[in-house]
N, CA, C and O atoms as a GROMACS GRO file, in nm:
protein
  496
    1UNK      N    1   1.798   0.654 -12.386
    1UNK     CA    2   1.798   0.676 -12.243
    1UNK      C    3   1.719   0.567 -12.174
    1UNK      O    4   1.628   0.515 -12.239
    2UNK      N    5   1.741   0.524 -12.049
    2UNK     CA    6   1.675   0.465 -11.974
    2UNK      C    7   1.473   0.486 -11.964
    2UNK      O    8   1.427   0.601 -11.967
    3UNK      N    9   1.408   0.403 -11.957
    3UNK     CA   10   1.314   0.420 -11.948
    3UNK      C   11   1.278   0.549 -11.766
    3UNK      O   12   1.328   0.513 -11.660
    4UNK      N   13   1.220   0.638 -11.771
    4UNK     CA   14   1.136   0.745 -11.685
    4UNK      C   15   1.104   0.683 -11.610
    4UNK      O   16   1.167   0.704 -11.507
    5UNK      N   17   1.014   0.587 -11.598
    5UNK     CA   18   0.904   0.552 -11.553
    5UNK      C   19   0.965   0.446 -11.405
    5UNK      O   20   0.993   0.329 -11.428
    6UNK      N   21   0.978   0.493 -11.284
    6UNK     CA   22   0.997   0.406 -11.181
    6UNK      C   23   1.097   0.337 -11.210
    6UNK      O   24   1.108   0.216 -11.233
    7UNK      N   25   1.201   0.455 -11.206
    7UNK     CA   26   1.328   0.429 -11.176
    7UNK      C   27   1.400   0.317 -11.061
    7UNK      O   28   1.493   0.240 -11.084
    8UNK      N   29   1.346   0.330 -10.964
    8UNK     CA   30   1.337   0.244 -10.826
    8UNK      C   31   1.376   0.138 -10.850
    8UNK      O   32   1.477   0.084 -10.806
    9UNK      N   33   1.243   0.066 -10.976
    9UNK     CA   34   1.189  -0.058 -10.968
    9UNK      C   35   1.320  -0.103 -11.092
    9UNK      O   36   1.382  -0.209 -11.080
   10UNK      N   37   1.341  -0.029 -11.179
   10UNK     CA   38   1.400  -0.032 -11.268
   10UNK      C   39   1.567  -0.086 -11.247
   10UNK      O   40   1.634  -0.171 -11.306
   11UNK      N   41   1.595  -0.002 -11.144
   11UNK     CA   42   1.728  -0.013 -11.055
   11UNK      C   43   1.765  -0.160 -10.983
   11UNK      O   44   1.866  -0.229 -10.992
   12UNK      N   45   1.617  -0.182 -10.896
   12UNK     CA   46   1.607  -0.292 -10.822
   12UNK      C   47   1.617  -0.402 -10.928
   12UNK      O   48   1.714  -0.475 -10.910
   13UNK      N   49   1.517  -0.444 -11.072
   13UNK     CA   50   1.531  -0.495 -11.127
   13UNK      C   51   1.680  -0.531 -11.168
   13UNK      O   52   1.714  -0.648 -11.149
   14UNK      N   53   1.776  -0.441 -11.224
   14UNK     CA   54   1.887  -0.437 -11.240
   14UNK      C   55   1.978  -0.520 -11.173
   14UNK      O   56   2.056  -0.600 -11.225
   15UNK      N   57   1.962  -0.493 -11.044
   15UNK     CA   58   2.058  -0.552 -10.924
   15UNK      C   59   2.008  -0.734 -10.904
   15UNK      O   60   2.081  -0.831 -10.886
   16UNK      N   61   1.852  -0.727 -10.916
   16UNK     CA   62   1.831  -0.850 -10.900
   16UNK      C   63   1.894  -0.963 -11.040
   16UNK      O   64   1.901  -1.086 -11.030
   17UNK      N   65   1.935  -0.877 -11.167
   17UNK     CA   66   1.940  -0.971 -11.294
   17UNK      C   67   2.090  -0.940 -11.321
   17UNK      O   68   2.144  -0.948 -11.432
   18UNK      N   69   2.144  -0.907 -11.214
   18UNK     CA   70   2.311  -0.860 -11.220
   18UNK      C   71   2.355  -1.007 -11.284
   18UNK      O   72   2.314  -1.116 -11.245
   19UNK      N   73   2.458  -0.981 -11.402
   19UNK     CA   74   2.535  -1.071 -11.458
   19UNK      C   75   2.633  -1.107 -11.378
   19UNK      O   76   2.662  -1.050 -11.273
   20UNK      N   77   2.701  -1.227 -11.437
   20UNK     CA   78   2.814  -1.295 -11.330
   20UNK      C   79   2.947  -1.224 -11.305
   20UNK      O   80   3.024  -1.235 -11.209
   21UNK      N   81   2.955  -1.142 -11.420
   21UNK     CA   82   3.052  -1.035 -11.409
   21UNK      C   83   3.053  -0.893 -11.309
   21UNK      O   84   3.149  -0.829 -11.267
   22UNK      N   85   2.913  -0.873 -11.291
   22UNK     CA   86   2.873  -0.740 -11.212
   22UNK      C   87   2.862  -0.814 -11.040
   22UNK      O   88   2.868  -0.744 -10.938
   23UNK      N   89   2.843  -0.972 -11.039
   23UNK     CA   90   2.837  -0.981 -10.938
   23UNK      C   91   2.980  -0.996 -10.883
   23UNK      O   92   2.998  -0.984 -10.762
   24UNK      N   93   3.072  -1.017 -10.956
   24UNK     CA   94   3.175  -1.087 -10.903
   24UNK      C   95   3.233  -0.925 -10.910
   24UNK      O   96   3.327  -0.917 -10.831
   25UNK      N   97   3.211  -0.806 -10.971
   25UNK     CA   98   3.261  -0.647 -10.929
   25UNK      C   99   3.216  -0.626 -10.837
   25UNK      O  100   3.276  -0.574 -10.744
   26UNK      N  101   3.064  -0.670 -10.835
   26UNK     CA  102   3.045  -0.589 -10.686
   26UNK      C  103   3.107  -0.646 -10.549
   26UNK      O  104   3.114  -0.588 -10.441
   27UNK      N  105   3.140  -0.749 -10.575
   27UNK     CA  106   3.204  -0.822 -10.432
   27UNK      C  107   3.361  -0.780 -10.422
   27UNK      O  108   3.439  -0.799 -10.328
   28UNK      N  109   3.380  -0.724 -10.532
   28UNK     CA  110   3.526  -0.643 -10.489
   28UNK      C  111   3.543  -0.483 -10.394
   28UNK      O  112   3.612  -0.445 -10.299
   29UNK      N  113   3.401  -0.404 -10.512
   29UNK     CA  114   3.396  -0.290 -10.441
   29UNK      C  115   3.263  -0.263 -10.315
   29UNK      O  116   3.241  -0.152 -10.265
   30UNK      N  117   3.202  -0.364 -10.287
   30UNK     CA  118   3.119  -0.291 -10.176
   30UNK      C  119   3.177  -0.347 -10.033
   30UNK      O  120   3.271  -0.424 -10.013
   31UNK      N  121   3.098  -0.288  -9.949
   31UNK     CA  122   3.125  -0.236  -9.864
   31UNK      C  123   3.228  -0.167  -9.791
   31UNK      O  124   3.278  -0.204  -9.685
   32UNK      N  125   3.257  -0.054  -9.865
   32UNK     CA  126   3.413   0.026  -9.893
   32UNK      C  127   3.493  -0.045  -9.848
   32UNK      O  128   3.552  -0.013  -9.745
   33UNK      N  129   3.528  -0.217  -9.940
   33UNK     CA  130   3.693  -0.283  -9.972
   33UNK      C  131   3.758  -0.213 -10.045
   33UNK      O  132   3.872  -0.220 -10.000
   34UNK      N  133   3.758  -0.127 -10.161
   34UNK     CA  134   3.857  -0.091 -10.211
   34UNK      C  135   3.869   0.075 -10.150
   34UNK      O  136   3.788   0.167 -10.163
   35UNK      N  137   3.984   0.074 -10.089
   35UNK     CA  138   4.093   0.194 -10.038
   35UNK      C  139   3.935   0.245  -9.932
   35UNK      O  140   3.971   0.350  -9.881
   36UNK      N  141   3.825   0.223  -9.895
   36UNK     CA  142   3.749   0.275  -9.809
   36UNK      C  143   3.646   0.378  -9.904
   36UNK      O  144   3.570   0.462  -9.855
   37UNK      N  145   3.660   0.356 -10.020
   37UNK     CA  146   3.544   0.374 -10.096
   37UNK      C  147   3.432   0.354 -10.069
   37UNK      O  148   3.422   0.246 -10.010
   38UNK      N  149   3.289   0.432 -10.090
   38UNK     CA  150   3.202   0.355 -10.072
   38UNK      C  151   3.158   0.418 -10.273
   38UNK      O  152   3.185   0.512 -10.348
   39UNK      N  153   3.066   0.269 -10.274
   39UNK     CA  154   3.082   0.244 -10.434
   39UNK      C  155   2.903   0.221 -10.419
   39UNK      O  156   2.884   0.153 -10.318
   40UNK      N  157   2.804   0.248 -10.470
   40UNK     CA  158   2.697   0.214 -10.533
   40UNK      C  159   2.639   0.109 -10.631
   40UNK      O  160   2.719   0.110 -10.724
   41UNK      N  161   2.546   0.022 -10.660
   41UNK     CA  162   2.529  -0.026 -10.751
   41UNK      C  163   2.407  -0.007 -10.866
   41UNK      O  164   2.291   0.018 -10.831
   42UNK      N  165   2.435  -0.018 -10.963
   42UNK     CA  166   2.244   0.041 -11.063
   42UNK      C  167   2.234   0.164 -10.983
   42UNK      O  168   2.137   0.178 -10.909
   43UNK      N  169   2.362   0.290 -10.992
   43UNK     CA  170   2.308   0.405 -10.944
   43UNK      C  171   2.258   0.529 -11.052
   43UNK      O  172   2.326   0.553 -11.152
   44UNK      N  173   2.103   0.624 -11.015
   44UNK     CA  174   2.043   0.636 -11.109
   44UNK      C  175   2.127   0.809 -11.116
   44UNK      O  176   2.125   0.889 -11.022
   45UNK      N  177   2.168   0.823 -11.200
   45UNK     CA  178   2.261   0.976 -11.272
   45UNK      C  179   2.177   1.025 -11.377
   45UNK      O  180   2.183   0.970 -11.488
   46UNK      N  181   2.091   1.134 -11.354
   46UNK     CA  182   2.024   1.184 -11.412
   46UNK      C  183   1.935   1.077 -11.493
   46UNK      O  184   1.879   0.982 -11.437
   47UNK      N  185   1.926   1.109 -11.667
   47UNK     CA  186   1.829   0.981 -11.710
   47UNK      C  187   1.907   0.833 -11.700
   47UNK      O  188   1.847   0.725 -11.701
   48UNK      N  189   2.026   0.846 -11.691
   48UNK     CA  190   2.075   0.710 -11.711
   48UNK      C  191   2.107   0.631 -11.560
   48UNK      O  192   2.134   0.681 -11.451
   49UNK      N  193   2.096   0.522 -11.591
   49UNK     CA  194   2.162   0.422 -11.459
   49UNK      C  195   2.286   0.385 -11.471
   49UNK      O  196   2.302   0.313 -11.570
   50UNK      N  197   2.417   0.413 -11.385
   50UNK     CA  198   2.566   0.319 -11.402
   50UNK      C  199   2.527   0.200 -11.290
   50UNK      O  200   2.468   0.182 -11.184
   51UNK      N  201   2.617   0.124 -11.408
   51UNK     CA  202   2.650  -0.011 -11.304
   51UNK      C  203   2.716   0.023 -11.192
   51UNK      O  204   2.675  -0.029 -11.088
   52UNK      N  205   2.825   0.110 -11.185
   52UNK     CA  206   2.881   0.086 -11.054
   52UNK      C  207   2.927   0.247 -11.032
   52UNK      O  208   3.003   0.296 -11.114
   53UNK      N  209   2.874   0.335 -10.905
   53UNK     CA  210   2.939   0.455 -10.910
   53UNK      C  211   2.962   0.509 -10.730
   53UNK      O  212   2.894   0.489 -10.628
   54UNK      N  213   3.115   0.599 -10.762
   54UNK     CA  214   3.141   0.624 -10.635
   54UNK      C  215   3.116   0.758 -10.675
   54UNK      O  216   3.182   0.808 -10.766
   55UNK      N  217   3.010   0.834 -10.603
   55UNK     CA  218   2.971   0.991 -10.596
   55UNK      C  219   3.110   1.035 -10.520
   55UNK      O  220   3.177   1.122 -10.576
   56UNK      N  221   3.150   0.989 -10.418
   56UNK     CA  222   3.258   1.111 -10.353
   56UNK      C  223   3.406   1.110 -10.476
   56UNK      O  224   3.507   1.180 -10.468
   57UNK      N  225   3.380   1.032 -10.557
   57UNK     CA  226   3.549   1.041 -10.640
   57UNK      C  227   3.486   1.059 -10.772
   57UNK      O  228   3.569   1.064 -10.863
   58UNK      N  229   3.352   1.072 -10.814
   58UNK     CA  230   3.284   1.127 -10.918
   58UNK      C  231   3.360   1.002 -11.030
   58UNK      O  232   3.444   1.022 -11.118
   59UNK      N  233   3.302   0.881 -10.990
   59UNK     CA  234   3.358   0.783 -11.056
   59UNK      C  235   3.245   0.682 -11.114
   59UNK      O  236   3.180   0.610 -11.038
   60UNK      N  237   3.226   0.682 -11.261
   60UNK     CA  238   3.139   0.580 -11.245
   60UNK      C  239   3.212   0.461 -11.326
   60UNK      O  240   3.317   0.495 -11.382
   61UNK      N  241   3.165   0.307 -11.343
   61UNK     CA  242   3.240   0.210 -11.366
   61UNK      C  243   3.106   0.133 -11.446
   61UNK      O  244   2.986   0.122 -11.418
   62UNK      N  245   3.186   0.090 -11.552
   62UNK     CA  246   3.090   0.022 -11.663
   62UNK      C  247   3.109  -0.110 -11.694
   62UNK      O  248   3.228  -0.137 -11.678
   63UNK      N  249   3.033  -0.221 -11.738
   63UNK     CA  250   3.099  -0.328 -11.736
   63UNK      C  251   3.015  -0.347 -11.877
   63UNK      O  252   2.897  -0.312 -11.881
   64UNK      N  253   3.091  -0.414 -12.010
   64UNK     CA  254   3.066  -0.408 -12.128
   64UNK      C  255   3.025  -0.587 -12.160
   64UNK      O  256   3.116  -0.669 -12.148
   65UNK      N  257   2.913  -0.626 -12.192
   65UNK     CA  258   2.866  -0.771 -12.205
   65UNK      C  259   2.831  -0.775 -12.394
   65UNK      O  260   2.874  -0.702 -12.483
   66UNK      N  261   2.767  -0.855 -12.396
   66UNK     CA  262   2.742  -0.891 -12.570
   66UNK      C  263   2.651  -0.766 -12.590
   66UNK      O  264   2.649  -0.733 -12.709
   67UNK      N  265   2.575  -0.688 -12.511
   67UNK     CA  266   2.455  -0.613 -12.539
   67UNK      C  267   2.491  -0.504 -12.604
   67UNK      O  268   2.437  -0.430 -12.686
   68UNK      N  269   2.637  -0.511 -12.531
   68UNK     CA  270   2.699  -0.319 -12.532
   68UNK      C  271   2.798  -0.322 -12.719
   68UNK      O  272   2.889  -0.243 -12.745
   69UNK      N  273   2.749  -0.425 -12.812
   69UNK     CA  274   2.783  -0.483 -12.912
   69UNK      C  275   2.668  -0.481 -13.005
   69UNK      O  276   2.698  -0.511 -13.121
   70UNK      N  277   2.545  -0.454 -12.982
   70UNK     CA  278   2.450  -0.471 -13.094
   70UNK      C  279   2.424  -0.350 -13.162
   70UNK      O  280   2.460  -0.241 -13.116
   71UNK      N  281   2.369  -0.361 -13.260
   71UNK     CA  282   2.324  -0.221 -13.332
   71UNK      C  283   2.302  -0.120 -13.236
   71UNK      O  284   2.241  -0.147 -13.132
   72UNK      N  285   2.353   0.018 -13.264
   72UNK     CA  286   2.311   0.140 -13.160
   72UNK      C  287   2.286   0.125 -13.026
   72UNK      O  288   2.187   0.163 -12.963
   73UNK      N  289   2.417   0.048 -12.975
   73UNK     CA  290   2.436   0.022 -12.816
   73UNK      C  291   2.560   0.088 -12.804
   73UNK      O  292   2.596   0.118 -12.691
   74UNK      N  293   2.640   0.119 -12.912
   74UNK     CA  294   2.785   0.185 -12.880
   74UNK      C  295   2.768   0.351 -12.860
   74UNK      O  296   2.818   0.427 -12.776
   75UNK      N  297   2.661   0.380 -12.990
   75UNK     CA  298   2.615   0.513 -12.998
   75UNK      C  299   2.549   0.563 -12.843
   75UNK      O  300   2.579   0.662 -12.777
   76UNK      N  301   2.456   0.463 -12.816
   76UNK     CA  302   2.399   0.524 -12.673
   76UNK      C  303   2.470   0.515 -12.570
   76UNK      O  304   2.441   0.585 -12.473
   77UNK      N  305   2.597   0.413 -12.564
   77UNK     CA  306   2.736   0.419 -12.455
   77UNK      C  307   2.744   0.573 -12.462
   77UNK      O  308   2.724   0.656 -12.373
   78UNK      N  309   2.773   0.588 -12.575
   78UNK     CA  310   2.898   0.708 -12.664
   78UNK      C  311   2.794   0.844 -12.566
   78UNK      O  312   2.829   0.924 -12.478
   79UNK      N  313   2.656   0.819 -12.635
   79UNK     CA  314   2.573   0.972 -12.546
   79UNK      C  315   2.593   0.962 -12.385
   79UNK      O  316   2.622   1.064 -12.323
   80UNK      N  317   2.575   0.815 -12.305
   80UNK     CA  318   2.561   0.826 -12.206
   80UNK      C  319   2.709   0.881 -12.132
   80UNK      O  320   2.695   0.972 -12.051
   81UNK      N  321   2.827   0.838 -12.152
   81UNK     CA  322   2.919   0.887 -12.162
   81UNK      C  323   2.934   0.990 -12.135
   81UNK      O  324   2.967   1.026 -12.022
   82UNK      N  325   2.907   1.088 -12.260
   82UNK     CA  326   2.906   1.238 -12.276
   82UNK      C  327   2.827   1.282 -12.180
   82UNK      O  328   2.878   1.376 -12.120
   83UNK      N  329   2.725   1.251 -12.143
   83UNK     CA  330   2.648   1.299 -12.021
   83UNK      C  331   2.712   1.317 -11.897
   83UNK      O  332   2.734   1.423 -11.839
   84UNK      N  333   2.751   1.162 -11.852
   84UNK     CA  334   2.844   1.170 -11.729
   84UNK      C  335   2.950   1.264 -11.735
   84UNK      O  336   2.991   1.320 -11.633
   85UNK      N  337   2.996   1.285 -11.844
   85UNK     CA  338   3.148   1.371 -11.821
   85UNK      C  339   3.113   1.521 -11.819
   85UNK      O  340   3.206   1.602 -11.814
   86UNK      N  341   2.990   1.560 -11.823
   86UNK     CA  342   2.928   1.668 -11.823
   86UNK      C  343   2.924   1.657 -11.661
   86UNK      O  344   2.971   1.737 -11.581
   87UNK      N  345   2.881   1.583 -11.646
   87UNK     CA  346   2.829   1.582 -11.495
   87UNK      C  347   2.926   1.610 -11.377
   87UNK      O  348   2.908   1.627 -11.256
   88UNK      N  349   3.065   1.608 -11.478
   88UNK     CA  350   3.168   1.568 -11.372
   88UNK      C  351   3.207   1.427 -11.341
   88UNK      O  352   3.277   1.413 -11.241
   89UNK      N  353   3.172   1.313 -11.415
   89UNK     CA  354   3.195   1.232 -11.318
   89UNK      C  355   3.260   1.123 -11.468
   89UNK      O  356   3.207   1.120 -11.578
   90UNK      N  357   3.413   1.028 -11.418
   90UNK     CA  358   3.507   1.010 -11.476
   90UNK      C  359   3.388   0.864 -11.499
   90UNK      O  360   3.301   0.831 -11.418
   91UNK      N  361   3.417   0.796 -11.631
   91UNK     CA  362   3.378   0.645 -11.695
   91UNK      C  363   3.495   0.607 -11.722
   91UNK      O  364   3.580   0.663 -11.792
   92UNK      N  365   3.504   0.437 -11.621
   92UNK     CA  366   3.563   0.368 -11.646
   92UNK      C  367   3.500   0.245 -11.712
   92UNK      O  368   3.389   0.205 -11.678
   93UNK      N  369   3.587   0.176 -11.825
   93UNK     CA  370   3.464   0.102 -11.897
   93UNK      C  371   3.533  -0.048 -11.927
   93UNK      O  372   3.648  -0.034 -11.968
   94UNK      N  373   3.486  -0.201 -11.914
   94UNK     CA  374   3.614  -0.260 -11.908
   94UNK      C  375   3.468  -0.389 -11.953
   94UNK      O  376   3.347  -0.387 -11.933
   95UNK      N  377   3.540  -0.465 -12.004
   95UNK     CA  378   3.466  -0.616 -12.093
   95UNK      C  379   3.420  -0.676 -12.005
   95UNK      O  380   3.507  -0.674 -11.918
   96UNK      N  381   3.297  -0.758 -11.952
   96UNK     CA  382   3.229  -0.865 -11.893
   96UNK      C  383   3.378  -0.960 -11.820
   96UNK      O  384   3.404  -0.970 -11.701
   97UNK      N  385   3.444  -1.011 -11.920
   97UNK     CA  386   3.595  -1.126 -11.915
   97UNK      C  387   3.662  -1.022 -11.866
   97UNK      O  388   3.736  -1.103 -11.809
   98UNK      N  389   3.706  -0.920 -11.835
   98UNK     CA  390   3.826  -0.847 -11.792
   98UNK      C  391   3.825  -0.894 -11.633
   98UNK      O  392   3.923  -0.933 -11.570
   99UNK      N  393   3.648  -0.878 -11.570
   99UNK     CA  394   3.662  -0.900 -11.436
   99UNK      C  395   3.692  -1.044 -11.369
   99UNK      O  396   3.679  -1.065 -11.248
  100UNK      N  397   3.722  -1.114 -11.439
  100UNK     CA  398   3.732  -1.266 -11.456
  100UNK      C  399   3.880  -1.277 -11.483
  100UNK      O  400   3.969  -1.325 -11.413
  101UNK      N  401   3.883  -1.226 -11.591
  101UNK     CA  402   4.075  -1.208 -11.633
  101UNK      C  403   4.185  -1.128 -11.572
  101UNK      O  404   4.302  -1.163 -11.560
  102UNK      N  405   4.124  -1.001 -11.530
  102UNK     CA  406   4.260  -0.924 -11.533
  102UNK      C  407   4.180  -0.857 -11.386
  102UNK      O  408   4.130  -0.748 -11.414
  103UNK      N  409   4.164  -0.884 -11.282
  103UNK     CA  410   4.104  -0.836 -11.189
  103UNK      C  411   4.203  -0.746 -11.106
  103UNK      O  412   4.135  -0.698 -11.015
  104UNK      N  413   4.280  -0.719 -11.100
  104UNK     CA  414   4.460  -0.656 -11.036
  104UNK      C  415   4.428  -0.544 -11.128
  104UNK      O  416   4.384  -0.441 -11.078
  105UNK      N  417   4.442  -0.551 -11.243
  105UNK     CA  418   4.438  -0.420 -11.366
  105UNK      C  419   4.353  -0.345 -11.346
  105UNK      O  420   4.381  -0.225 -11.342
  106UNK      N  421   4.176  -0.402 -11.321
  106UNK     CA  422   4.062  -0.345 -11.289
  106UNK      C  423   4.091  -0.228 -11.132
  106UNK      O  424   4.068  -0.110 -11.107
  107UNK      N  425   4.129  -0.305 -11.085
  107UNK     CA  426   4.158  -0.279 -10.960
  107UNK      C  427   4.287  -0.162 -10.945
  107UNK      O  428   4.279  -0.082 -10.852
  108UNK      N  429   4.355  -0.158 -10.998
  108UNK     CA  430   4.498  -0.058 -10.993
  108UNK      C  431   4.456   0.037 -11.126
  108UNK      O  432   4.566   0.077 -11.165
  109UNK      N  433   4.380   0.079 -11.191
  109UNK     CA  434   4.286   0.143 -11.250
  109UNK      C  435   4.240   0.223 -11.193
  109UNK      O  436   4.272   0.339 -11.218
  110UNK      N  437   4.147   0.194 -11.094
  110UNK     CA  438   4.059   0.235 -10.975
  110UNK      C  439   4.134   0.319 -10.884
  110UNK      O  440   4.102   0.432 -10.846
  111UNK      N  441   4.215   0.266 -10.858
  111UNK     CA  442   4.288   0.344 -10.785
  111UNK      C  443   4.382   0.446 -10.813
  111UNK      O  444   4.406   0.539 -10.737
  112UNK      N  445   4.434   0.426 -10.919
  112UNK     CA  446   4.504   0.502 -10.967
  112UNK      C  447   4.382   0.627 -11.012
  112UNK      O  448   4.417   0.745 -11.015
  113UNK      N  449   4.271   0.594 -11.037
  113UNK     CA  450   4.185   0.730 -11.054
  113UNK      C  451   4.152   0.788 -10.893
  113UNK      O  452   4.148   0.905 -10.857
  114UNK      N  453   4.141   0.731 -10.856
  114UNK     CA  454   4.167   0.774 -10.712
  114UNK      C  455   4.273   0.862 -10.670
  114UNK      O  456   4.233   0.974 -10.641
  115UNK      N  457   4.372   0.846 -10.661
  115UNK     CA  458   4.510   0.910 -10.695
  115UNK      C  459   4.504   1.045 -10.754
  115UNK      O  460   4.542   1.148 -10.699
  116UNK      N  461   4.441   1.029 -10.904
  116UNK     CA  462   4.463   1.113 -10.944
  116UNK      C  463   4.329   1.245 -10.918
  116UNK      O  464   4.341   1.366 -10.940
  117UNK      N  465   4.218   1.176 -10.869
  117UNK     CA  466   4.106   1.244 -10.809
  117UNK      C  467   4.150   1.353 -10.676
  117UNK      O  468   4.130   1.471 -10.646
  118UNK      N  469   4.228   1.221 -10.616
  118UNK     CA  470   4.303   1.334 -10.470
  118UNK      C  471   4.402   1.451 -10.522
  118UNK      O  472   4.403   1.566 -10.481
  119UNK      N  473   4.480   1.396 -10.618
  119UNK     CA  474   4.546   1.505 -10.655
  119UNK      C  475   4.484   1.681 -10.747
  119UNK      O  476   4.544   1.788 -10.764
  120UNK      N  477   4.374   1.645 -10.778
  120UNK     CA  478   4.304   1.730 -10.856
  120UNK      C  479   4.282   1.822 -10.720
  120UNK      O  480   4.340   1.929 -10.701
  121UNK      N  481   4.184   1.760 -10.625
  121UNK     CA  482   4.124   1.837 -10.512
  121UNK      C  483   4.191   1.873 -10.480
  121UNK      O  484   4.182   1.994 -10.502
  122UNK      N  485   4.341   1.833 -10.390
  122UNK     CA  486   4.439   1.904 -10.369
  122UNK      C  487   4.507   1.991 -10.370
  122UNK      O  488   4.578   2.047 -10.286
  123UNK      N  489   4.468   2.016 -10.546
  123UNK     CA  490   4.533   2.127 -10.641
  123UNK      C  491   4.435   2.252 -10.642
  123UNK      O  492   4.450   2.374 -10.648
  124UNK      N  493   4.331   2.167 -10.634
  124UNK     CA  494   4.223   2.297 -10.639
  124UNK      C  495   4.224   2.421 -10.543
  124UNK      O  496   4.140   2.510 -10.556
   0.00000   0.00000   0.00000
């Protein structure tokens, strides 16, 4: 789990050491550009922090670098994961290069959980 201790600073830290990949996501989804979303960044969900989460579509968005590859980084994905989906809230999870490569896919992904988010409420 994330370190307890001043979360805040922890968060802020985060945003300030954002990789080139998280920066170039966040310039897609903030300031509700995509479909009028508003999207968060280093938002703190119980013990853990997501890189990228929209509370109103219970969406959070992960971006996977060399780190999410070392010994017992898949396992603690795997718990944090399980947490969020407890929480209600859908993980989308996609490679550092995807947002560089396939940015349309990332993007029609998103929306399409969107889609299918409206349609749930709908139904409800």
């Amino acid at each position: 789990m994330e370190p307890d201790h001043n979360p805040k600073q922890l968060r802020r830290l985060l945003r300030q050491q954002a990789t080139p990949a998280e920066k170039a996501m966040w310039l897609l989804l903030r300031n509700f550009r995509l479909q009028g979303r508003k999207f968060r960044r280093q938002h703190s969900i119980g013990p853990f922090i997501a890189d990228f989460c929209c509370v109103h579509e219970k969406l959070v968005i992960e971006l996977d670098g060399q780190v999410h590859y070392q010994p017992g980084a898949q396992d603690y994905d795997h718990q944090r994961t399980e947490y969020l989906k407890e929480q209600g809230f859908q993980v989308l999870r996609y490679e550092n290069r995807q947002v560089f490569e396939a940015q349309d896919a990332i993007l029609h992904d998103i929306q399409m959980h969107f889609e299918e988010h409206q349609a749930k409420q709908g139904g409800a």
